[in-house]
ChimeraX commands (.cxc) that place a marker at each C-alpha (Angstrom):
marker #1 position 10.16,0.36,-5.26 radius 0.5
marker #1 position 12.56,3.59,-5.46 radius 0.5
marker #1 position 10.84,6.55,-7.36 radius 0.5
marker #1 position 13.26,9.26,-8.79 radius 0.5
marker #1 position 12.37,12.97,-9.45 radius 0.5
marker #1 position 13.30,15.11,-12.17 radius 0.5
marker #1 position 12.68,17.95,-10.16 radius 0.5
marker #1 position 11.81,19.31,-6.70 radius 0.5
marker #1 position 8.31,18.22,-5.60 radius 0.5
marker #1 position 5.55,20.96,-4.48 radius 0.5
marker #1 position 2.66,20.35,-2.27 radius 0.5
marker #1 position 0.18,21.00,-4.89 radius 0.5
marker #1 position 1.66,18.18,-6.85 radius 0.5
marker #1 position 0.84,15.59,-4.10 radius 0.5
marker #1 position -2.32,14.15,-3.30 radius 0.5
marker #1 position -3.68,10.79,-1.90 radius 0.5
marker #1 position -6.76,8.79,-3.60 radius 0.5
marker #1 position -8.23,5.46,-2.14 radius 0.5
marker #1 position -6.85,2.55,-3.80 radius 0.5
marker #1 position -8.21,1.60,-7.10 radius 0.5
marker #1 position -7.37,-2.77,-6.78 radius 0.5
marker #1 position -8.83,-3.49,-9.97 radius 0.5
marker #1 position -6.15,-0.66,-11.44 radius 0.5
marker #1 position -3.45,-0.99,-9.07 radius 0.5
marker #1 position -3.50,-4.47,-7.37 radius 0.5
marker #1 position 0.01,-4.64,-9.15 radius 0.5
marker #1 position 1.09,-1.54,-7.52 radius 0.5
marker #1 position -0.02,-2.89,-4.59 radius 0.5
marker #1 position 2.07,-5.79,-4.13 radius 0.5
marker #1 position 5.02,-4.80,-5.12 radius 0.5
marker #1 position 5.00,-1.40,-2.55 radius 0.5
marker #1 position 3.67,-4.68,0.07 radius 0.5
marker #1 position 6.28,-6.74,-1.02 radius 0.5
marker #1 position 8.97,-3.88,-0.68 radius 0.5
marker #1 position 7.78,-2.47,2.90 radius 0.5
marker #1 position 8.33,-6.72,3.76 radius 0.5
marker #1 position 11.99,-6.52,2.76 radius 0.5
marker #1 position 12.49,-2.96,3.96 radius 0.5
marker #1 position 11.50,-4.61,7.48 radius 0.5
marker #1 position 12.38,-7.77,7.46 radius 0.5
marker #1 position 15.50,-7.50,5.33 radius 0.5
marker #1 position 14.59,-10.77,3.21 radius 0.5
marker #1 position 11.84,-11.25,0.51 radius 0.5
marker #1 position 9.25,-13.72,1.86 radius 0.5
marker #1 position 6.16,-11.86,1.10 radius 0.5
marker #1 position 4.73,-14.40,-1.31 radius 0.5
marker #1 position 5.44,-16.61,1.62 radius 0.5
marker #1 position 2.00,-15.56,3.08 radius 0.5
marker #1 position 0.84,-13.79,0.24 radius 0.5
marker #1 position 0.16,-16.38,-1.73 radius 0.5
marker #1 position 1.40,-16.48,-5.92 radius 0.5
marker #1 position 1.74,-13.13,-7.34 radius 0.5
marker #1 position -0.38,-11.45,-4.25 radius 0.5
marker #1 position -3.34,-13.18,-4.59 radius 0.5
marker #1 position -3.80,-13.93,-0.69 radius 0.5
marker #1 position -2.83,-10.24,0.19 radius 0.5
marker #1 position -4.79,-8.96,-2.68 radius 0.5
marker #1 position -8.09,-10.58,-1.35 radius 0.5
marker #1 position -7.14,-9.84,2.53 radius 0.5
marker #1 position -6.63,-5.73,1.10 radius 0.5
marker #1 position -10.46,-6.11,-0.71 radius 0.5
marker #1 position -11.74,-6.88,2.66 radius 0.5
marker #1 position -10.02,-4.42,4.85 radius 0.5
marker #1 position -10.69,-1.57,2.30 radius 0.5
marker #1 position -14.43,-2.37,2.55 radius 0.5
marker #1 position -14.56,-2.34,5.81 radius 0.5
marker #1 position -12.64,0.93,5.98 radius 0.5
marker #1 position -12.51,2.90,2.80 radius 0.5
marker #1 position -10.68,5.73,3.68 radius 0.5
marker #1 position -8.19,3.61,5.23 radius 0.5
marker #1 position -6.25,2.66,2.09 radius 0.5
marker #1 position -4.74,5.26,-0.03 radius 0.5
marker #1 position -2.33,5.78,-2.89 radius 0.5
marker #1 position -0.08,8.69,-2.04 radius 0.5
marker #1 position 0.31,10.12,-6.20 radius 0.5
marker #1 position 2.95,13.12,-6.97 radius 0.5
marker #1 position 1.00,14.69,-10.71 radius 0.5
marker #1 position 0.76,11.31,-12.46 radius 0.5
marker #1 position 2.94,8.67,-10.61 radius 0.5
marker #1 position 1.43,6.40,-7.72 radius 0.5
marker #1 position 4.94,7.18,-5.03 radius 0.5
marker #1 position 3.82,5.56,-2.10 radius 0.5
marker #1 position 1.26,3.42,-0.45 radius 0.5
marker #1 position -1.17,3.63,3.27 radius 0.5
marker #1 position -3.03,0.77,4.53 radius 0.5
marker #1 position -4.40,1.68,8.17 radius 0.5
marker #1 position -6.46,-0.72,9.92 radius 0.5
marker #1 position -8.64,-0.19,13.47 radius 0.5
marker #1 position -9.08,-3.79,15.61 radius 0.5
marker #1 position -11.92,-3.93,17.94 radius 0.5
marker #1 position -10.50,-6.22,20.24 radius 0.5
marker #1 position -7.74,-5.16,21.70 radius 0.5
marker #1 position -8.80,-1.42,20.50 radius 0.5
marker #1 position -5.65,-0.66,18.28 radius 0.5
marker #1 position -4.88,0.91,15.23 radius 0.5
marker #1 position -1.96,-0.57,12.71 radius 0.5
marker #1 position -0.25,1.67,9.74 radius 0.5
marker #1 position 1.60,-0.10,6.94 radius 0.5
marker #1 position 3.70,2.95,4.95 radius 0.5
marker #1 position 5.02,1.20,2.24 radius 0.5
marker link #1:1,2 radius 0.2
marker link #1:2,3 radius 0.2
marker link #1:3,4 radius 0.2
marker link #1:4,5 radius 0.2
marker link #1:5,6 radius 0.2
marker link #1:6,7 radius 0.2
marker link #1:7,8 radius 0.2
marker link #1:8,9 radius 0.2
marker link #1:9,10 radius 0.2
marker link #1:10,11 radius 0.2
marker link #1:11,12 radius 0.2
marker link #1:12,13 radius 0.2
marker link #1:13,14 radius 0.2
marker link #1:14,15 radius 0.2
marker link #1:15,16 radius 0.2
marker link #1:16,17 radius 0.2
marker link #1:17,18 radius 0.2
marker link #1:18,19 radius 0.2
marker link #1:19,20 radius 0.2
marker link #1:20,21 radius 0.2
marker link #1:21,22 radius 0.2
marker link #1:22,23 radius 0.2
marker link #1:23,24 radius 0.2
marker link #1:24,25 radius 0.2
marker link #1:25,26 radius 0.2
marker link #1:26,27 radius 0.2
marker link #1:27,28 radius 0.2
marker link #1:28,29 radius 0.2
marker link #1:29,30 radius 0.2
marker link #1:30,31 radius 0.2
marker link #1:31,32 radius 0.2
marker link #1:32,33 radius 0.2
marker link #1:33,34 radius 0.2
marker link #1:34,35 radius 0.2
marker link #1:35,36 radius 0.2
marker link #1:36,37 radius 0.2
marker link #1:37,38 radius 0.2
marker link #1:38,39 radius 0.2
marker link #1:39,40 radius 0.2
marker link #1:40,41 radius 0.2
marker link #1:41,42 radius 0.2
marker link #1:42,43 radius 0.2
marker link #1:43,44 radius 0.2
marker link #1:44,45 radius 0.2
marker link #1:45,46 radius 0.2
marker link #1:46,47 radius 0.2
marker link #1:47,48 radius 0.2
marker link #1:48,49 radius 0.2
marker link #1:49,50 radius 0.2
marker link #1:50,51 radius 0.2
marker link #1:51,52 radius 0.2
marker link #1:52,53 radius 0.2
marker link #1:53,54 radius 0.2
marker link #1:54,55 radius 0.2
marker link #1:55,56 radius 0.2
marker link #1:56,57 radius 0.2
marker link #1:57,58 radius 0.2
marker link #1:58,59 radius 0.2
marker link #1:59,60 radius 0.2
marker link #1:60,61 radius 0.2
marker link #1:61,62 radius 0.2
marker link #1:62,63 radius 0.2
marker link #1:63,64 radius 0.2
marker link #1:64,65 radius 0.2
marker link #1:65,66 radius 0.2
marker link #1:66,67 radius 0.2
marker link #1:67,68 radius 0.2
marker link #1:68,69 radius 0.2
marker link #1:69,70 radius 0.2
marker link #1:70,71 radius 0.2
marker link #1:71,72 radius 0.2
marker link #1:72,73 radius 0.2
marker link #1:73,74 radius 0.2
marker link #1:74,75 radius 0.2
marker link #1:75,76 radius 0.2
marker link #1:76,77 radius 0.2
marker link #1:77,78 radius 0.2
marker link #1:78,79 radius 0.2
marker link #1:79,80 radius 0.2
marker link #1:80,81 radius 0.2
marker link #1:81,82 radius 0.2
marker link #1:82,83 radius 0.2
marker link #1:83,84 radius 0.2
marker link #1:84,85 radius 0.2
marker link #1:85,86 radius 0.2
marker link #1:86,87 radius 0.2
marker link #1:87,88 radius 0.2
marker link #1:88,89 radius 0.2
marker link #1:89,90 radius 0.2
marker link #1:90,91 radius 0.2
marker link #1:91,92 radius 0.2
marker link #1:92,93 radius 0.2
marker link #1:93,94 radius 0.2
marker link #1:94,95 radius 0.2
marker link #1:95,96 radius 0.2
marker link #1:96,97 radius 0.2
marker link #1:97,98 radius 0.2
marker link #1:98,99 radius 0.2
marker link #1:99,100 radius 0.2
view
């Protein structure tokens, strides 16, 4: 997902919120499904993420109740721009961060 601006951005303008799935699980998968072909320079995302998301979609749900703050909407004014799902595993101790 490319976002364009119309003109240059200030800080004040920026701000994250947690992800709102029941308003944004669109958003969602398609900054997913564009971080998996940024990386792995094909689109198989709905490989593993089952039709339209719905496996990712479901896997996000649980990770965001587990850790709220961990999954976050980056917004500039009005416009959703980017996308943070961080994660923390218990076993190995290790911490992942999706920027997508």
């Amino acid at each position: 997902m490319r976002i364009a601006f119309d003109a240059p951005m200030k800080q004040d303008d920026l701000c994250f919120k947690s992800i709102d799935l029941k308003a944004h699980a669109d958003v969602c998968v398609q900054f997913r499904r564009d971080s998996f072909i940024c990386s792995l320079a094909r689109d198989g995302f709905f490989d593993g993420a089952g039709p339209n998301g719905v496996d990712y979609l479901e896997g996000l749900r649980q990770r965001q109740a587990r850790f709220p703050d961990g999954y976050v909407h980056l917004w500039h004014r009005d416009k959703i721009i980017g996308q943070i799902e961080m994660q923390i595993l218990e076993e190995p101790r290790i911490g992942y961060v999706n920027l997508t």
